[in-house]
N, C-alpha and C positions, 0 to 999 in steps of 0.2 A: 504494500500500500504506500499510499504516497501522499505529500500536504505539500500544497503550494498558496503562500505566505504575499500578501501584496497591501502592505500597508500605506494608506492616504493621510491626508491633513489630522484627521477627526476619528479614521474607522480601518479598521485592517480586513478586507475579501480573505476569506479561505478558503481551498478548495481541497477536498478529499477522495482519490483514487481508491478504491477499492473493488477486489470480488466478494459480492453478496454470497450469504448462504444459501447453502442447498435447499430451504423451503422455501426460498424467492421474498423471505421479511429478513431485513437487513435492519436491526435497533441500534442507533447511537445514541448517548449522552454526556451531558455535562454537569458538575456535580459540586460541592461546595468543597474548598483550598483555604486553607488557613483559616481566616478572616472573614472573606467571601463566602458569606454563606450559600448566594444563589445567581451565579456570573450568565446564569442561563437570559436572565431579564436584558443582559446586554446582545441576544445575539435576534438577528434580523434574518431576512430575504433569504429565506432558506429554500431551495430548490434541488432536485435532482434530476440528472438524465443518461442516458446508458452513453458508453464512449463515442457514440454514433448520433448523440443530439437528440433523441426524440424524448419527450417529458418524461419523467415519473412519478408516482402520486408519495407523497410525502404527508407522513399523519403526525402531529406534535400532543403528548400526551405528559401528567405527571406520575410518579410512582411516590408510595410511600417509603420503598428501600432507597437507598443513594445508588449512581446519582439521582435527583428527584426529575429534572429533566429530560423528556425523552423524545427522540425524532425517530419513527419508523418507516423506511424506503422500501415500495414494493415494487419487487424487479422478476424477471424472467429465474427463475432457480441458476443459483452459482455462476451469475451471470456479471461481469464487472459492468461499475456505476460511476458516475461523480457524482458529489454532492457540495454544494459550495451554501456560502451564507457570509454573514458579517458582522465584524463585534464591534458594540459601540459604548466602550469601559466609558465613566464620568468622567470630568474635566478634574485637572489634578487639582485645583484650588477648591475642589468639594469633599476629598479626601484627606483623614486626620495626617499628620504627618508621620507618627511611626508605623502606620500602614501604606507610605507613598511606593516602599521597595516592589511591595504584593504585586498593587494592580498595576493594568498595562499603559503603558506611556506613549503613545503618539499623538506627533506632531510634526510639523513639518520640519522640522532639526532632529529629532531623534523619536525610534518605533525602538520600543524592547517589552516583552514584554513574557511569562511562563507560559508553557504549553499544557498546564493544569487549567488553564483560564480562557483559554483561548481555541484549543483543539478538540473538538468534539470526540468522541473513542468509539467505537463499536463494541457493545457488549456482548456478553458472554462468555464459558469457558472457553471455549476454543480460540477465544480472541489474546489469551492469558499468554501462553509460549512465545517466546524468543524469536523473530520475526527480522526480514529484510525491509527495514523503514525509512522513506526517500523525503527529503527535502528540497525547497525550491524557494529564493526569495523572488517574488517579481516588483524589482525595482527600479527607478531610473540610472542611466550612466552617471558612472562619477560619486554613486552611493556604494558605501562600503560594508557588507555584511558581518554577522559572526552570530554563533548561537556555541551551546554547551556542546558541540562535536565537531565545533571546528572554522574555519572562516572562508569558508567555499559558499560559492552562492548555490548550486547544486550539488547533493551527498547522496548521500542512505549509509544507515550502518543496521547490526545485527545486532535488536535488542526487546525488549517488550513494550508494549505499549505503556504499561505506564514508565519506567525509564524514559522514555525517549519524548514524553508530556512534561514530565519534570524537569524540565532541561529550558534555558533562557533562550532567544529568539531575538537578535536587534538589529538594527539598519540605521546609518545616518554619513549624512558625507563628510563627518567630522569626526567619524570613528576609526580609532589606530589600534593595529593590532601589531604586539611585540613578544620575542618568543625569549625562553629561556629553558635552556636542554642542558644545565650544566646538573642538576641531582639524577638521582636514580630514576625520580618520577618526571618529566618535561612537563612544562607550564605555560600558558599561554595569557597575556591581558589584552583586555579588548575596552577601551577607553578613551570615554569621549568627554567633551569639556576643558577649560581652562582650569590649573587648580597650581597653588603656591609652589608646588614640587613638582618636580622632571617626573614625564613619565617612567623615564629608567629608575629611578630613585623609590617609587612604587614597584616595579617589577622587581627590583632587588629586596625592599623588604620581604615584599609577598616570598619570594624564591627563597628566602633566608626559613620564613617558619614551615612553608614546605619540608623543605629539608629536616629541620629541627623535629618536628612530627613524626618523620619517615624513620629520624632517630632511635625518637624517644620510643615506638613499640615494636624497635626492630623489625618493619614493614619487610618482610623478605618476598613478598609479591607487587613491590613499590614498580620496579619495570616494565611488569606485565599489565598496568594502568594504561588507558589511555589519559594524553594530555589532560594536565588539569586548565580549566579557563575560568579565570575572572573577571567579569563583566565590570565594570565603575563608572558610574555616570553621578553629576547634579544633579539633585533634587530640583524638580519642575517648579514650583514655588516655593525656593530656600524659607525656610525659619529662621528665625533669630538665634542667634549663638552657633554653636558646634550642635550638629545632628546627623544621623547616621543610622543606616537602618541597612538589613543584608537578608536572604536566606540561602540556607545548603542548598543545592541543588546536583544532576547527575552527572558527577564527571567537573562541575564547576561551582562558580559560588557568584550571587549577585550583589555588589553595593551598593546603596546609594548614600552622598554627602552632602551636607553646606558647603559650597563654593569656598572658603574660606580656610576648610581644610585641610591640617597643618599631620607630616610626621615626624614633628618635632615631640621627641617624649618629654622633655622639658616642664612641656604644656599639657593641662589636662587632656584639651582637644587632641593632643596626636596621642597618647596611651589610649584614651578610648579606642579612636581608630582602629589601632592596630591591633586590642582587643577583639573588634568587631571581627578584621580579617580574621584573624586565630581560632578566637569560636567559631565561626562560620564554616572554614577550609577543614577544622579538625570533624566535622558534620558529615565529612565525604569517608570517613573512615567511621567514627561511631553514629552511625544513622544510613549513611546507602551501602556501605560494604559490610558493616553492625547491622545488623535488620532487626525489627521487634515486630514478636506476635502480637497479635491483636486480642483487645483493645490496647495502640502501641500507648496512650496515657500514663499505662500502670507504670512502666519501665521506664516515663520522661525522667525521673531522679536519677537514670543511670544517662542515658543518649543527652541530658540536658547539664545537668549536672555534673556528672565525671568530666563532659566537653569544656565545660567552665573550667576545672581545674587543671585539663590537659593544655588548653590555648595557655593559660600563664604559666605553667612550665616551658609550652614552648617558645613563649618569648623571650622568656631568661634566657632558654637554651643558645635561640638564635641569636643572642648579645643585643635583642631591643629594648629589653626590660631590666635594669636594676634588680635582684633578688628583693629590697626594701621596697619598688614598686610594684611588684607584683604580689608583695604583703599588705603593702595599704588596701590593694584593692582589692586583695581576701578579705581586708578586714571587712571591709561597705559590707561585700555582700554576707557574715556572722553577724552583724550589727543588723543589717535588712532583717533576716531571720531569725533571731532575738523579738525582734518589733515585728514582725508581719503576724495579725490578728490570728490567719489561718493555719499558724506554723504546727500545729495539732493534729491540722484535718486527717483522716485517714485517707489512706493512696486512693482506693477505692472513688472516690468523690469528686475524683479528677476526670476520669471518664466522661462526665456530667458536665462539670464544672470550670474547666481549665481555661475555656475561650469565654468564659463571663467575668468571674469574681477580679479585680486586679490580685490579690492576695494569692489565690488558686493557681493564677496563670507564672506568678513570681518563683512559687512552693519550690518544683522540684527543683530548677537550677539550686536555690540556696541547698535545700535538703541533700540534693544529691552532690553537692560540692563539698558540704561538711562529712556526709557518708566515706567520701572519696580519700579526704583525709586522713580520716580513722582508719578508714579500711589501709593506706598506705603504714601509718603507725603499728596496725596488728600484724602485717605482712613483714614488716620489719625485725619486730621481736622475735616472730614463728621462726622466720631463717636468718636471726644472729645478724642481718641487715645486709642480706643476701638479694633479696627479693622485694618489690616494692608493688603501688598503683603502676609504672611502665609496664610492669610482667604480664600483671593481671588483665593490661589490656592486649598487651600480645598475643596471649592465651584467647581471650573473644576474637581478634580479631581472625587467630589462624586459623580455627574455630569454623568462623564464618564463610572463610573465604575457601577453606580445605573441604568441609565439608557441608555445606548449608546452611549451618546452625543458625535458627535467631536467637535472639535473646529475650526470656520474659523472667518475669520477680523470682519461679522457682530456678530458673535454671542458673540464674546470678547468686544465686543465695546458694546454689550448692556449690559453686565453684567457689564461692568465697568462702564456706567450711572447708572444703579440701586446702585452703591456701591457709587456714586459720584452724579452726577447731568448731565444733559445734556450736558451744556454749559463746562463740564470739558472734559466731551466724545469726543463732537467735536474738542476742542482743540490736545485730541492724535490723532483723526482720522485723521487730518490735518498731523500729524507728521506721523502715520506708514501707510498712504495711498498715502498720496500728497509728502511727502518727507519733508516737514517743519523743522527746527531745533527744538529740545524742548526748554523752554523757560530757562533760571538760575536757578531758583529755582530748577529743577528739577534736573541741576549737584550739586546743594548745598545739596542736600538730602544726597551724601555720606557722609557726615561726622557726620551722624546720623542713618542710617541706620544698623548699624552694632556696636553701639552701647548699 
């Protein structure tokens, strides 16, 4: 199957190649992404017709399972179709600011935007498998493309549907792409805008906590990655001060910033920053190559949490961060988590919860950073200081990537007995299950941790 990408002033045309099923009903949908509860209200002119032009009847329907969205094409059995239509996201000055990363961006200067929000998918099981999936921008000359598999205006690779949705989408004639092949893993940035710092001075930070990562969980499958790509653009209508907003994505990572945007760690503004990259990029190892069963909620204290404490090791690692600033800023977030109302709630309630309460939604990063901690202090003592949180994530990750594994609360909780003892296991399960405080020791680990 194939998507061809042709984004305007105000609205981006998509069009979807595909062969229908064998019973001649062909169902797509689109479905709620982060924040976005219902991206379906953005899409329009929805039409189908076989590769030969003649109509097809198209019926739009809601479900109560997700996605809720649904368009049904009836075609000739196993017969291939296109199907096109048009997404027409708000204007950026109607969208809160730490949501500006999410939705999609065009305008006549710059189109980027995820293919969770944007690409309609054809359901069902047999839609689920590993698949050759084509891309297309159609743009004007002199526009310079890139998405999360590469900066070709026409591709395909070998992946699944939802992979290859997760993935960023942009176009502007004022987008530069720069390569960087000197680690294990290659890197690509793809960046548009005016901003205080050279783009190479970006590509080198970014390449520095790459590497620091690949490091730190002795990634022994870092080569057989494809490139990693980071997208960076200005925020459409800057905020006031320093802001920054980002999420993982497959194969790449998206930011956006205030123009003003310093990586000077000096300065609050550039530590943030370079926080933002570090969590974000560490998201492609514990969250796309880390996978969690579902509901993946319960496990955010590990993929949100452990990430928090892995980026500020890895900045130390890669010489951006001060050991003392990457202390301070464990402290905010013990100090957050002390003071956050819901720091009790049970994991449970998150499921529910997580995209409403501020409190809920803050939970596991804090919980599962201070978890992270401890579990590094226990791993310690066990092997006479042998063994640390690095091990334990190299273990998920080889894990993962050797043999399938996801990761949900039982199966983190037995590996952390086998790394510790029972009676230590139960102690976190009490914390990232029942809601429990963790005990002192385990906020006193920062000031060793990072050391």
């Amino acid at each position: 199957m194939r998507y061809a990408i042709a984004p305007s002033d105000a609205r981006v045309e998509v069009q979807i190649e595909l062969t229908g099923e064998s019973d001649g009903d062909t169902e797509l949908g689109l479905g709620r992404w982060a924040a976005v509860e219902d991206p379906s209200v953005w899409i329009d002119a929805v039409t189908a017709a076989t590769v030969t032009g003649e109509p097809l009847a198209v019926t739009a329907s809601r479900s109560e399972r997700p996605p809720a969205a649904r368009w049904t094409v009836a075609h000739a059995p196993g017969a291939r179709f296109v199907l096109r239509y048009a997404v027409a996201p708000p204007r950026p000055e109607t969208i809160d600011v730490e949501d500006q990363h999410i939705f999609p961006r065009i305008s006549a200067s710059l189109f980027r935007g995820v293919g969770n929000l944007l690409l309609l998918e054809p359901l069902g099981d047999a839609w689920l498998a590993p698949r050759r999936i084509g891309w297309r921008f159609v743009v004007p000359e002199g526009t310079s493309v890139a998405c999360s598999f590469g900066n070709a205006r026409e591709g395909e690779v070998e992946t699944t549907l939802d992979d290859f949705r997760h993935a960023f989408f942009s176009a502007s004639p004022e987008l530069r792409w720069l390569v960087d092949d000197e680690g294990d893993r290659d890197l690509r940035l793809a960046i548009s805008g005016g901003w205080s710092f050279a783009d190479d001075d970006l590509l080198e930070a970014v390449g520095a906590v790459l590497r620091a990562q690949t490091e730190l969980v002795s990634d022994r499958h870092a080569a057989e990655q494809a490139p990693f790509v980071v997208s960076f653009a200005p925020y459409t209508t800057p905020p006031r001060g320093y802001s920054f907003g980002g999420t993982g994505l497959t194969d790449s990572f998206l930011a956006v910033a205030s123009p003003q945007a310093s990586l000077d760690t000096s300065e609050k503004g550039g530590r943030l920053l370079l926080h933002l990259l570090a969590h974000e990029m560490f998201h492609e190892i514990n969250g796309r190559r880390i996978r969690r069963e579902s509901p993946e909620q319960l496990v955010y204290w590990f993929s949100e949490g452990f990430t928090e404490l892995m980026a500020h090791r890895s900045l130390v690692r890669a010489g951006l961060y001060r050991p003392e600033q990457a202390e301070e800023a464990g402290q905010r977030l013990l100090d957050e988590y002390r003071d956050n109302p819901a720091r009790e709630t049970p994991n449970e309630a998150l499921v529910a919860g997580f995209w409403g309460e501020p409190g809920l939604r803050r939970l596991p990063y804090q919980r599962g950073f201070v978890v992270g901690l401890w579990l590094d202090r226990l791993m310690r003592a066990h092997s006479q200081g042998a063994r640390g949180i690095d091990d334990f994530m190299q273990a998920v990750l080889e894990a993962a990537d050797e043999r399938g594994e996801k990761v949900s609360v039982d199966r983190l909780l037995a590996r952390i007995e086998a790394e510790t003892d029972a009676a230590d296991a139960q102690a976190i399960r009490e914390v990232v299950v029942e809601g429990a405080m963790p005990p002192p020791e385990a906020f006193a680990h920062l000031g060793t941790i990072f050391r």
